[in-house]
Backbone bond lengths (Angstrom), bond angles and torsions (degrees), N, CA, C in turn:
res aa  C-N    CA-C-N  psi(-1)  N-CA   C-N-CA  omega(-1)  CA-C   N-CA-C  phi
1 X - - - 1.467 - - 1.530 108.32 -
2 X 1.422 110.23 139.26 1.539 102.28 -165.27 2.213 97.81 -96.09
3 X 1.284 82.11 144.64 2.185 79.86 -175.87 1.186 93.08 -93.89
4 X 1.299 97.66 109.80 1.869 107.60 155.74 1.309 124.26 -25.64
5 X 1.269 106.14 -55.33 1.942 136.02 -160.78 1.961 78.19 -64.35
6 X 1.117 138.48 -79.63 1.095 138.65 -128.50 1.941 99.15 -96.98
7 X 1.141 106.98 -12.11 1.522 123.06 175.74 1.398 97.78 -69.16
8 X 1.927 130.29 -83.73 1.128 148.42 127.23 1.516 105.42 21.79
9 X 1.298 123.11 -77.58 1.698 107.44 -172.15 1.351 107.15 -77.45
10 X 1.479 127.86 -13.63 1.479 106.64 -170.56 1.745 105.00 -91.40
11 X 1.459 110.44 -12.25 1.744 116.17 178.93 1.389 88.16 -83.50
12 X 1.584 129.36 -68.06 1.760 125.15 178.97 1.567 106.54 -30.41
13 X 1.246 133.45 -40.18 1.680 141.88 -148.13 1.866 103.20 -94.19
14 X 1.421 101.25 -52.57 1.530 102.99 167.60 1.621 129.12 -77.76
15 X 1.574 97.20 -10.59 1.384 106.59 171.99 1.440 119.24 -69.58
16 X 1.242 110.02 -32.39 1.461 143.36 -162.31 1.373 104.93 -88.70
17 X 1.431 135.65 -28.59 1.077 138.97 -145.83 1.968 94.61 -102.08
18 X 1.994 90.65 -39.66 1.467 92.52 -176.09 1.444 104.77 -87.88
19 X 1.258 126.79 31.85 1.496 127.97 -179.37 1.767 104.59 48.88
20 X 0.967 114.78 41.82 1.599 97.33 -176.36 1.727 104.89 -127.72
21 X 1.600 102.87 128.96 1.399 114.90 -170.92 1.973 110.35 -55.44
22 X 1.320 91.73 170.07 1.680 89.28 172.07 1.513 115.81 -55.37
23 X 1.984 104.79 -49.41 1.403 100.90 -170.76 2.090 112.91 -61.20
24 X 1.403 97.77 -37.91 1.562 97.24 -179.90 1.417 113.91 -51.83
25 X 1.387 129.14 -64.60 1.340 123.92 151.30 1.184 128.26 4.26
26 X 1.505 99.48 -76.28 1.530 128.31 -177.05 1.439 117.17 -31.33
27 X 1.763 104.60 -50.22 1.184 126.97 -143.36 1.801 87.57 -100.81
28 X 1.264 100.74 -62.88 2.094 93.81 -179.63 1.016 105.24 -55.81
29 X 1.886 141.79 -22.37 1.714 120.57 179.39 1.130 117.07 -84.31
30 X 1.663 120.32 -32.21 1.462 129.62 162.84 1.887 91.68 102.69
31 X 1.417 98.75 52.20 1.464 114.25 -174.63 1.797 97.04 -130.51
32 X 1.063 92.41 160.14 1.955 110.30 179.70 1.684 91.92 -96.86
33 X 1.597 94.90 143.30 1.164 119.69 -174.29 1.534 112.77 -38.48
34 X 1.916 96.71 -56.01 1.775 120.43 -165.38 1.488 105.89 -61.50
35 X 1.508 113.06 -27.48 1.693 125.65 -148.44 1.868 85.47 -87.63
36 X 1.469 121.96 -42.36 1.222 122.66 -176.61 1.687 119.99 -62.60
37 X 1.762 98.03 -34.27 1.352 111.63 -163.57 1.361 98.77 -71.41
38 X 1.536 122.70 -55.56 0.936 137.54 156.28 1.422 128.50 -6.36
39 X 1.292 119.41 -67.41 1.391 142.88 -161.30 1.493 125.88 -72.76
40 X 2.157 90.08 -33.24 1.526 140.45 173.80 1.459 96.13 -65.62
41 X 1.281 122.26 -77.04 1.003 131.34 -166.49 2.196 118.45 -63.70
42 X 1.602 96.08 -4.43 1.344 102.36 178.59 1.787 113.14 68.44
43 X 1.591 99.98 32.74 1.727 84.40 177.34 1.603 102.92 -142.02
44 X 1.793 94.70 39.20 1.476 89.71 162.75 1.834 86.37 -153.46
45 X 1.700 117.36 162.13 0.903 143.67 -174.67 2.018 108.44 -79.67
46 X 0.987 137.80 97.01 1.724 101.35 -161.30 1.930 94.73 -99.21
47 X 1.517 106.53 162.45 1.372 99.91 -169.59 1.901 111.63 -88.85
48 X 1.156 131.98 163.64 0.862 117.51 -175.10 1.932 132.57 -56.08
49 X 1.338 91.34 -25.94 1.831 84.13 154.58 1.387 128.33 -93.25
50 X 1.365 115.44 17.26 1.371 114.21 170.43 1.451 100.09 -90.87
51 X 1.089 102.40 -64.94 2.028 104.31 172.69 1.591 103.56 -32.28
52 X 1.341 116.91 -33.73 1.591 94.92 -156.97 1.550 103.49 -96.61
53 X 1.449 113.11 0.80 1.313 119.73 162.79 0.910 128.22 -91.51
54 X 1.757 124.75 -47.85 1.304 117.20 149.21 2.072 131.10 -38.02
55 X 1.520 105.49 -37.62 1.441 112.51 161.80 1.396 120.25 -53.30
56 X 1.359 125.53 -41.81 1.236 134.89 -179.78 1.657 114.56 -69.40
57 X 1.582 102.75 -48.86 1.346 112.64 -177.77 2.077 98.22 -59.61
58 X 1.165 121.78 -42.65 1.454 133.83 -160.84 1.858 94.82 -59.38
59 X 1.912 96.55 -48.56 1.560 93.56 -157.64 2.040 109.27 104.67
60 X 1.435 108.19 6.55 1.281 107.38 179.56 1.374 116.84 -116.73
61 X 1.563 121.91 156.54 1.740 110.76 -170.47 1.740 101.06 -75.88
62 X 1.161 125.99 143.32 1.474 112.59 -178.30 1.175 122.86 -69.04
63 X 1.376 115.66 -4.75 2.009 117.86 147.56 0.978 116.31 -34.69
64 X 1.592 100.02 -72.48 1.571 99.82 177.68 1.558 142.80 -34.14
65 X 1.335 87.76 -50.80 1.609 132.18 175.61 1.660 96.68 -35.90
66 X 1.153 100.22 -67.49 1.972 124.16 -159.87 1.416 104.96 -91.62
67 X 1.302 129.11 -22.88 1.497 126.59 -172.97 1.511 114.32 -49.80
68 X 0.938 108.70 154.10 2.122 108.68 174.34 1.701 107.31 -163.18
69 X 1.962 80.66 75.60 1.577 88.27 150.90 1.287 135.77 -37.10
70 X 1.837 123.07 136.84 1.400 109.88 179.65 1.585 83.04 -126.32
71 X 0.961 94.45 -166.79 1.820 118.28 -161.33 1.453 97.84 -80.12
72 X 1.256 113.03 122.86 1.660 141.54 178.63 1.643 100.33 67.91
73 X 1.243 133.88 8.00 1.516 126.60 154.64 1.193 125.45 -44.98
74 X 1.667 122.08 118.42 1.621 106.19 165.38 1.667 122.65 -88.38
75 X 1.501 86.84 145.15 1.801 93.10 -176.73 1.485 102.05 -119.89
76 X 1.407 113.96 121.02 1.043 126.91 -166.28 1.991 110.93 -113.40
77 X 0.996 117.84 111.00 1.448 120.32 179.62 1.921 116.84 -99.76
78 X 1.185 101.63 108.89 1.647 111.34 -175.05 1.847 108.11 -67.02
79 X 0.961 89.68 122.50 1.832 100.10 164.93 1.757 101.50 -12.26
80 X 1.165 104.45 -56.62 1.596 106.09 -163.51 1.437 111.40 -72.70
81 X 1.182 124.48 -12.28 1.504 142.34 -177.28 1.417 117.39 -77.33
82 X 1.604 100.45 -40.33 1.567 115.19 -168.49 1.640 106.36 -75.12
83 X 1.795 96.66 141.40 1.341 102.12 -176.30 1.755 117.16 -81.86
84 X 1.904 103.24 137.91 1.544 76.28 -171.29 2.092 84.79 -120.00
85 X 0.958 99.42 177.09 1.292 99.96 -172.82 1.665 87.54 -161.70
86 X 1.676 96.99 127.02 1.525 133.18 167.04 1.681 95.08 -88.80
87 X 1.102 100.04 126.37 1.763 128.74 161.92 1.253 120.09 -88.55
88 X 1.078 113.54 150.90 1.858 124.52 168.42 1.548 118.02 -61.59
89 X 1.248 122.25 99.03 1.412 109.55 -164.50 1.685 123.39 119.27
90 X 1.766 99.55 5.30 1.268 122.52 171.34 1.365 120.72 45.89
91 X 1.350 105.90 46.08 1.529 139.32 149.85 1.886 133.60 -89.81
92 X 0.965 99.18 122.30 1.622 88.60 -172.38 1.654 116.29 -123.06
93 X 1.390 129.01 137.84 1.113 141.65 164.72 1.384 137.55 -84.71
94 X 1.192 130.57 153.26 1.482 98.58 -172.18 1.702 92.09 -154.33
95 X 1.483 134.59 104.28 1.330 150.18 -166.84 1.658 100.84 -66.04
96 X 1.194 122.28 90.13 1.833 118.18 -177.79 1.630 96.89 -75.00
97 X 0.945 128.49 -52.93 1.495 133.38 -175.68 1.622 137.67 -39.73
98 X 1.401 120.39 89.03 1.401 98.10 -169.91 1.408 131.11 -72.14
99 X 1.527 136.08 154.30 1.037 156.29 174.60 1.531 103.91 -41.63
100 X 1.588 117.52 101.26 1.386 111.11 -173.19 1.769 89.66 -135.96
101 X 1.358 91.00 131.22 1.937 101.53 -176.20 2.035 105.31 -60.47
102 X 1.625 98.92 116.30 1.601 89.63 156.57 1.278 95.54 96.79
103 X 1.866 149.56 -6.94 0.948 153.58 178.05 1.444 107.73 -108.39
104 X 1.148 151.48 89.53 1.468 146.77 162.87 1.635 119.78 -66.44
105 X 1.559 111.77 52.50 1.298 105.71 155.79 1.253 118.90 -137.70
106 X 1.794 95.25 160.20 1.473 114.46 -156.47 1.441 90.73 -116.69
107 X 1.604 107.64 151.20 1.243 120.54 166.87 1.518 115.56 -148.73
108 X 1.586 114.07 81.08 1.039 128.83 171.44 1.750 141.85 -83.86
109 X 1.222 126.79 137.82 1.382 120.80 -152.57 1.428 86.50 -130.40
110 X 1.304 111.98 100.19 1.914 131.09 155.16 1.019 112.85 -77.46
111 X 1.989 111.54 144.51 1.219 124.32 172.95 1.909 98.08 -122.34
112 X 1.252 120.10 153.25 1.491 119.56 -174.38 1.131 119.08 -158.42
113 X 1.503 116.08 73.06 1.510 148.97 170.74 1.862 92.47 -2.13
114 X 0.918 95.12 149.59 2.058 99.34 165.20 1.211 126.68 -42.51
115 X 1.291 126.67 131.44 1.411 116.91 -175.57 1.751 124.86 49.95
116 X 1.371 100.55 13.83 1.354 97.29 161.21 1.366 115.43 -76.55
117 X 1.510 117.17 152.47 1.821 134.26 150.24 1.428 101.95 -110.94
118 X 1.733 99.89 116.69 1.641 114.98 161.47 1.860 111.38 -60.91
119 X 1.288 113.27 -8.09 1.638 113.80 -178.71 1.459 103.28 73.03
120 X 1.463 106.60 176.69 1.613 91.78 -166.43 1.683 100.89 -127.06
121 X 1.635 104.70 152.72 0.887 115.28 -153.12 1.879 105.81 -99.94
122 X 1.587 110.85 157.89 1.164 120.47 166.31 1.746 128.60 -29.26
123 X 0.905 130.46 171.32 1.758 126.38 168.30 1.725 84.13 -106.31
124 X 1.548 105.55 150.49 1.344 135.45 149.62 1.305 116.68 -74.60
125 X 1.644 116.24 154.21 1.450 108.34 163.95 1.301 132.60 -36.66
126 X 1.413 146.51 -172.54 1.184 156.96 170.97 1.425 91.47 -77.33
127 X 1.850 122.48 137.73 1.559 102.10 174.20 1.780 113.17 106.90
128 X 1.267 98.77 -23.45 1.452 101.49 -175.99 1.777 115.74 -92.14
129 X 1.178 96.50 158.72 1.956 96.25 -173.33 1.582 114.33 -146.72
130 X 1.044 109.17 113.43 1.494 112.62 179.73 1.706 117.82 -106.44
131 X 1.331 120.55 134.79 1.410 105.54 -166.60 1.704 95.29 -140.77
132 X 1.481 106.14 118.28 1.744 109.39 -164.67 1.179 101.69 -108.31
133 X 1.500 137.39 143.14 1.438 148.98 171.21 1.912 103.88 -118.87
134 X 1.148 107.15 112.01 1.776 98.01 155.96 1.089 121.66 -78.07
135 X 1.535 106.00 148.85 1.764 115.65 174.64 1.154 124.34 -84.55
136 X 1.783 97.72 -49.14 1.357 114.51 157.71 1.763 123.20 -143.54
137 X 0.926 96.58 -155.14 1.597 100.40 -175.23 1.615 135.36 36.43
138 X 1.114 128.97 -177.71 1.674 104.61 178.35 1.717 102.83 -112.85
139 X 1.271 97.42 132.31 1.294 122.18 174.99 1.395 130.98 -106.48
140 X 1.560 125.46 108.20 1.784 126.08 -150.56 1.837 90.18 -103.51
141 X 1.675 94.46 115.07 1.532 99.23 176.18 1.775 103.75 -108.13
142 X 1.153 118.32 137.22 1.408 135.55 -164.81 0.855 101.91 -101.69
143 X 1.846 151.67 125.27 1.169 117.58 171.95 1.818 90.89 -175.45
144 X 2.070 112.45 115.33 2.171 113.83 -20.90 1.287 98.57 -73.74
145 X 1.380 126.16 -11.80 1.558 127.30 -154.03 1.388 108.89 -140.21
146 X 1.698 115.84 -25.06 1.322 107.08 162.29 1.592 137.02 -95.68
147 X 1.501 105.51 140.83 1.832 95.89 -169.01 1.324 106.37 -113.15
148 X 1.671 96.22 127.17 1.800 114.31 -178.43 1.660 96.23 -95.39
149 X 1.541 104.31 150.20 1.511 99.05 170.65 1.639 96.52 -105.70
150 X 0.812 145.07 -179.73 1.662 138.87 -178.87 2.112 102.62 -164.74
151 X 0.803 78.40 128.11 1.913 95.77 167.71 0.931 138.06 -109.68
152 X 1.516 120.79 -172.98 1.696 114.29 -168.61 1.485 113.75 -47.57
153 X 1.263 128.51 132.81 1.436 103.58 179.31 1.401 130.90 85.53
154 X 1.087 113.40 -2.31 1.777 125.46 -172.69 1.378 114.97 -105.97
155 X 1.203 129.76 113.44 1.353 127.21 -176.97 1.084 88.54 -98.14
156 X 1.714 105.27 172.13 1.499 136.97 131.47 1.841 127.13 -148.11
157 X 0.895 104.69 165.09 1.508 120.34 172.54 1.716 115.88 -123.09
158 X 1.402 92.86 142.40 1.483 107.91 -170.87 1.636 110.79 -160.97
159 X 1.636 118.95 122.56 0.945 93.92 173.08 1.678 122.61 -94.80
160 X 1.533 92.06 161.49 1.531 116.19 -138.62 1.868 83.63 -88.37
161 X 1.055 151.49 46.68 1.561 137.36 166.00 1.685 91.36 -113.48
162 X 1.352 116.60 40.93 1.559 109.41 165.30 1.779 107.72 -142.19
163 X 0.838 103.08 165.25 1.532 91.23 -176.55 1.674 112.81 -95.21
164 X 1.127 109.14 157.36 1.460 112.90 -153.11 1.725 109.98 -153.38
165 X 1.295 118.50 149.45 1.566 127.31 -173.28 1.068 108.41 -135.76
166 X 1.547 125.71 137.00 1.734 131.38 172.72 1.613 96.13 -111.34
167 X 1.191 130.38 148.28 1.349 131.84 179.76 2.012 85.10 -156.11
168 X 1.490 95.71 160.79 1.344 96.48 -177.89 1.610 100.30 -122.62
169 X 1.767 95.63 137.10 1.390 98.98 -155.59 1.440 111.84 -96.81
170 X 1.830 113.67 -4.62 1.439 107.29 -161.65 1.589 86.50 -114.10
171 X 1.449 89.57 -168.31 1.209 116.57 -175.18 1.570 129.77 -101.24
172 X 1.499 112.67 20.85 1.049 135.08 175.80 1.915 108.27 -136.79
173 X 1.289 108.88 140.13 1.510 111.02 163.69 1.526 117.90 -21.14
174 X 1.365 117.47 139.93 1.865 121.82 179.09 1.073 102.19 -122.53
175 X 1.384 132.62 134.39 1.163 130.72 150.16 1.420 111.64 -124.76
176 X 1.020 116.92 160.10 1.480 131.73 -152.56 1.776 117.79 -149.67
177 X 1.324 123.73 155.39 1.431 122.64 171.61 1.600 113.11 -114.02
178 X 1.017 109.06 143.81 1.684 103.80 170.58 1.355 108.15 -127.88
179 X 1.108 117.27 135.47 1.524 120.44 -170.56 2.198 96.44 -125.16
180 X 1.135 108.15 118.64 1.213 110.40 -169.72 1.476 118.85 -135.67
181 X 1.540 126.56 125.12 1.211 127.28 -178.25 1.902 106.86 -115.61
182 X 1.613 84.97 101.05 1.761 87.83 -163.50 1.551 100.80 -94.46
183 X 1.631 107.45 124.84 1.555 124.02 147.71 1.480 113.62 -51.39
184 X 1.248 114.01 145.81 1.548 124.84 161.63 1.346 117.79 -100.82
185 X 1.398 158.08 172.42 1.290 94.75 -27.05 2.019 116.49 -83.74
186 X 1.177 135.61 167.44 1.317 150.63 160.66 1.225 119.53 -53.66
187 X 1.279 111.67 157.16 1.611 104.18 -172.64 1.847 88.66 -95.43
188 X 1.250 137.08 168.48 1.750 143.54 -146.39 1.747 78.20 -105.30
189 X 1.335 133.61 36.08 1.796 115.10 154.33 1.485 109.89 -102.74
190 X 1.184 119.60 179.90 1.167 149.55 179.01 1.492 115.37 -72.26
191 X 1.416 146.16 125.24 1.018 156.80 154.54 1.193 122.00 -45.86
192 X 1.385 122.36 8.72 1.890 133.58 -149.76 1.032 85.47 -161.78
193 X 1.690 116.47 -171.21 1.217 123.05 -172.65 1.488 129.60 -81.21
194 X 1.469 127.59 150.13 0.946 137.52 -171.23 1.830 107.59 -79.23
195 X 0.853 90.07 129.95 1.524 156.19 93.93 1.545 114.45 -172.82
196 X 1.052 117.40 32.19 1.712 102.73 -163.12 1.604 89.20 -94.35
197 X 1.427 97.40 167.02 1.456 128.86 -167.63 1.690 95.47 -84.81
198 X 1.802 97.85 130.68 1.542 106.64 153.03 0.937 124.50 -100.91
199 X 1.656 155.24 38.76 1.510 124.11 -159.06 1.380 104.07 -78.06
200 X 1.829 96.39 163.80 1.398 114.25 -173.34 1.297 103.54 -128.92
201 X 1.697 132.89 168.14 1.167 124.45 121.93 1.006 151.54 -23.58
């Protein structure tokens, strides 16, 4: 039996993550405002093409969407599953981590064409921890005011309730790992570059 209650926070939780209001949602799944609020809030049943619109509107496979990890279950996410997302500035991301209810971590794998800047990103709650390893190339992490250059092989950790920028410093492609244990709630910016507008619910 699928739990509403725990369905509801993980669509509210990824909604939140992409900064996008109820009505925006609403409007990219091709769902009514009430039917979303509803669904959010765990006190309505939604039918299987509403999920798969709301999934679409999210950007997630509707596995994900519907899955309900239990205790010592493995959840396994196929290469082909994982979300990748092209950036402005011909940078790309790619979400390795699956969607598990009640766990807030991310495990993302960036790529950052030459002389790209990813722009700098929001602060996390109080509580949050991000810990980056490069694969290759050199990668300049800012973080809010100081700039590390980091190389093949070079981690660091920092916690993430400050705002922070990756830009790539060499002259060859960067790719990078981010390993992230995100607090809720977010500060109301953008996950992308600044200055754009977050509103939320």
């Amino acid at each position: 039996m699928l739990d509403l209650a725990v369905l509801g926070a993980r669509i509210q939780g990824l909604r939140r993550d992409r900064g996008l209001t109820l009505r925006r949602l609403a409007e990219t799944a091709d769902v009514s405002v009430s039917m979303l609020s509803s669904v959010e809030r765990g006190q309505k049943a939604p039918t299987i093409v509403v999920l798969a619109r709301i999934a679409e509107g999210l950007g997630v496979p509707l596995a994900d969407l519907v899955a309900q990890p239990d205790e010592g279950q493995v959840i396994v996410r196929r290469a082909a599953d994982q979300d990748v997302v092209d950036e402005p500035g011909g940078w790309r991301r790619t979400i390795l981590t699956p969607v598990v209810p009640g766990v807030n971590f991310e495990w993302i794998r960036t790529t950052l064409p030459p002389g790209c800047d990813a722009g700098r990103f929001p602060a996390y709650a109080a509580g949050s921890h991000e810990y980056i390893v490069v694969e290759s190339g050199v990668l300049r992490l800012t973080v809010p005011d100081m700039s590390i250059d980091l190389n093949e092989g070079d981690s660091v950790y920092f916690a993430a309730d400050v705002t922070h920028a990756y830009a790539n410093a060499g002259s060859g492609p960067c790719t990078y790992y981010v390993a992230a244990l995100i607090m809720r709630p977010r500060t109301a910016q953008p996950r992308s570059r600044e200055p754009v507008s977050r509103d939320r619910d």
